[in-house]
C-alpha positions in Angstrom: 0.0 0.0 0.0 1.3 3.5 -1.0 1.6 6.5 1.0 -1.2 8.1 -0.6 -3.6 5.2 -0.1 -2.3 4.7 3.0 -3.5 8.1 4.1 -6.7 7.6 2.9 -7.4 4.4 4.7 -6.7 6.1 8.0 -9.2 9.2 7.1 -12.2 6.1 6.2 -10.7 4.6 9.3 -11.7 7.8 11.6 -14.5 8.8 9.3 -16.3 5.6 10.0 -15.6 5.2 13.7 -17.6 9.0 13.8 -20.2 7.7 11.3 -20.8 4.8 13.6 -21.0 6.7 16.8 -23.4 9.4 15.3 -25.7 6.1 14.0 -25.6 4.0 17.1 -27.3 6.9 19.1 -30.3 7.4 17.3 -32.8 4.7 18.7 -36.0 5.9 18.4 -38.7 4.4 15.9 -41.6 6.0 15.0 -43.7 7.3 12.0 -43.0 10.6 10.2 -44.5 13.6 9.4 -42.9 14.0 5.9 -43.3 17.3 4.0 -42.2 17.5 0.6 -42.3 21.5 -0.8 -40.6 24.3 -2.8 -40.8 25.6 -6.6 -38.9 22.6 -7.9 -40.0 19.7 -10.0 -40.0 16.5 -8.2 -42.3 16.6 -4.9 -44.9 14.0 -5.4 -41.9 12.1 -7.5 -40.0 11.6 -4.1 -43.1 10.8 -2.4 -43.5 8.2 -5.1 -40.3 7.2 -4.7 -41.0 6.3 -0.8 -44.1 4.7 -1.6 -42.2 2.3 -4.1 -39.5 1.8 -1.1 -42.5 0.9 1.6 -44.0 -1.7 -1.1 -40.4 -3.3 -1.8 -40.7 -4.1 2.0 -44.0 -5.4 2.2 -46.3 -2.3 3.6 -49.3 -1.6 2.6 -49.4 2.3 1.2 -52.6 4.7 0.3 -52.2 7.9 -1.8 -54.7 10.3 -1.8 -54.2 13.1 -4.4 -55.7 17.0 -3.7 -56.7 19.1 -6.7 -55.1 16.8 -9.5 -57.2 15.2 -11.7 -57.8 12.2 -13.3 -55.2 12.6 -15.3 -53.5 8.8 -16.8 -50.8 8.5 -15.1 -47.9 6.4 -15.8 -47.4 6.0 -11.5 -51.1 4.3 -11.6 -50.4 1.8 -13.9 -47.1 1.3 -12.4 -48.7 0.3 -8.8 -51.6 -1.1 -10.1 -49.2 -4.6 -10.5 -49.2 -4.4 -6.5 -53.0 -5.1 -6.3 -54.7 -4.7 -2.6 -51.4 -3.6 -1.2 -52.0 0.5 -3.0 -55.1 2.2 -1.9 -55.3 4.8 -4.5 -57.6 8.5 -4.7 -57.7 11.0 -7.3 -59.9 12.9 -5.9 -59.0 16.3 -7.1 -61.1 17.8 -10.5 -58.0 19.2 -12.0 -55.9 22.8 -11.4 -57.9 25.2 -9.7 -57.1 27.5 -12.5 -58.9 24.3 -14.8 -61.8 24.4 -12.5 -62.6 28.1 -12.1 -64.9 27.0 -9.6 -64.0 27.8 -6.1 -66.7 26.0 -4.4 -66.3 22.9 -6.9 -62.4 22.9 -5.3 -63.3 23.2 -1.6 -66.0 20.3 -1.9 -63.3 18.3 -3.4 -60.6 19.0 -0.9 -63.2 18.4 1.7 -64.1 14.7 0.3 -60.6 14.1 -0.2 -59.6 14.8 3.3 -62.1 12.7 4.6 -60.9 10.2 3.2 -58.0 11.0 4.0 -58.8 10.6 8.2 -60.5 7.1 6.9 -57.2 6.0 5.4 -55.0 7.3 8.7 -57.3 5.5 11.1 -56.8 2.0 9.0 -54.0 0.1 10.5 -53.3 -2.0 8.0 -51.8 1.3 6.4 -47.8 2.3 6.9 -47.3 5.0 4.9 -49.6 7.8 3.5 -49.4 10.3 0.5 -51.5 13.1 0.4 -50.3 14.7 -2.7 -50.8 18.1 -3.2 -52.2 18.6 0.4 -50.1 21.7 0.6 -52.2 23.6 -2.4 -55.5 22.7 -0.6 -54.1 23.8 2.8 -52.7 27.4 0.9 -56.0 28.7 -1.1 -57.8 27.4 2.6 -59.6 25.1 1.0 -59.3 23.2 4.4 -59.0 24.1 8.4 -55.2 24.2 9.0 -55.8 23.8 12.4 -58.1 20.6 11.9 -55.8 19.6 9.0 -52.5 19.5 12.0 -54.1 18.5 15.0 -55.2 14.7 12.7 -51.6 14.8 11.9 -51.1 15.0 15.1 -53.0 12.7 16.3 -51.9 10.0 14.1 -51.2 6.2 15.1 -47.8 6.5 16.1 -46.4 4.2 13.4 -47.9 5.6 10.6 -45.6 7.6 8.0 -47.2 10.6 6.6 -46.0 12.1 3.1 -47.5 15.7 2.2 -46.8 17.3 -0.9 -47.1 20.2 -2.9 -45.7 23.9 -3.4 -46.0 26.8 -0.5 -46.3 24.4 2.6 -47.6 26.6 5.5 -44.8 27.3 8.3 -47.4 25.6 11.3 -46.8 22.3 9.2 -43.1 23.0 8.6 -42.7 23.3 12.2 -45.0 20.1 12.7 -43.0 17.9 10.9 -40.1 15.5 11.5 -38.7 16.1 7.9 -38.8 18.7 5.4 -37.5 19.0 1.9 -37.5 22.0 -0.3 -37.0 21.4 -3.9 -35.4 24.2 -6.0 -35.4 25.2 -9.1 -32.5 25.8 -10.8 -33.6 25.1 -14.5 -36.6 23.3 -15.8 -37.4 22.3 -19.6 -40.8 23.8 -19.9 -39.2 27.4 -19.7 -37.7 26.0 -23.1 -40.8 25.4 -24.7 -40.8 21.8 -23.9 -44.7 20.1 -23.2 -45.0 17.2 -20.4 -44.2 14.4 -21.3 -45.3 11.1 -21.1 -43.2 9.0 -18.2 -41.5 12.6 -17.3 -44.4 14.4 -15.8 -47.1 11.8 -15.8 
């Protein structure tokens, strides 16, 4: 072994021993309060992402989406091939600047968050999307306050995924994990239309 290689054994060497340390003293197990938010592409793509990790182990998931609608989705399809193990909702009627019809929206958002509660309170459930939660919760199409205190409330191992752009700072400070997603360049600026298996 050279001098050079030699050197960077020993810096693994420490780096690892500090690694391990910092791992072995986290203990606690519990479910999250995900929040998945920002300008960037990609939100209810991580949250897709998690869901697909959670079925590789066996869980059963449930996805509820807010304001999107029935669009055809290459995701559905995709999870479809897991059967009884994805509870799936669209229950949004599309953008709210589709709909034009505030009152349309809030009876939507109301539906889907009651459904929502159903899926929380079913324990055969591990791990929860409610995709584009964070839209519903910004126009008010839904009581923050009752919105937090069922996150809240929660089983304490279920794992909670909320998505969508402008998440209010009472759920930022609710939850266990936050992720913003920037923007730092994206194709439809360009002139480029979603795609198929891109953006849906």
């Amino acid at each position: 072994m050279n001098e050079d290689e030699a050197r960077h054994r020993a810096k693994m060497e420490k780096r690892k021993a500090v690694q391990d340390a910092e791992v072995a003293e986290k203990t606690l197990e519990k479910g999250l309060l995900l929040v998945h938010t920002g300008p960037g592409k990609g939100k209810s793509t991580a949250a897709l992402g998690l869901m697909l990790r959670a079925l590789g182990r066996g869980w059963r998931v449930g996805m509820v989406q807010f304001i999107k609608g029935g669009w055809d989705t290459g995701e559905r399809h995709a999870v479809a091939a897991f059967g009884e193990r994805v509870v799936w909702h669209t229950l949004g009627e599309g953008f709210t600047w589709e709909t034009q019809d505030k009152a349309r929206d809030i009876a939507a958002c109301r539906h889907a968050w009651a459904v929502a509660e159903d899926l929380m309170a079913d324990p055969t459930i591990r791990l929860l999307v409610l995709d584009e939660l964070n839209i519903a919760l910004r126009y008010d199409y839904l009581d923050l306050d009752a919105v937090l205190a069922a996150l809240t409330r929660r089983r304490p191992d279920l794992h909670v995924v909320v998505t969508g752009r402008n998440a209010k700072p009472a759920l930022i400070e609710a939850a266990d994990c936050v992720t913003e997603m920037g923007s730092v360049k994206h194709h439809f600026a360009a002139g480029v239309k979603a795609q198929e298996g891109i953006e849906f």
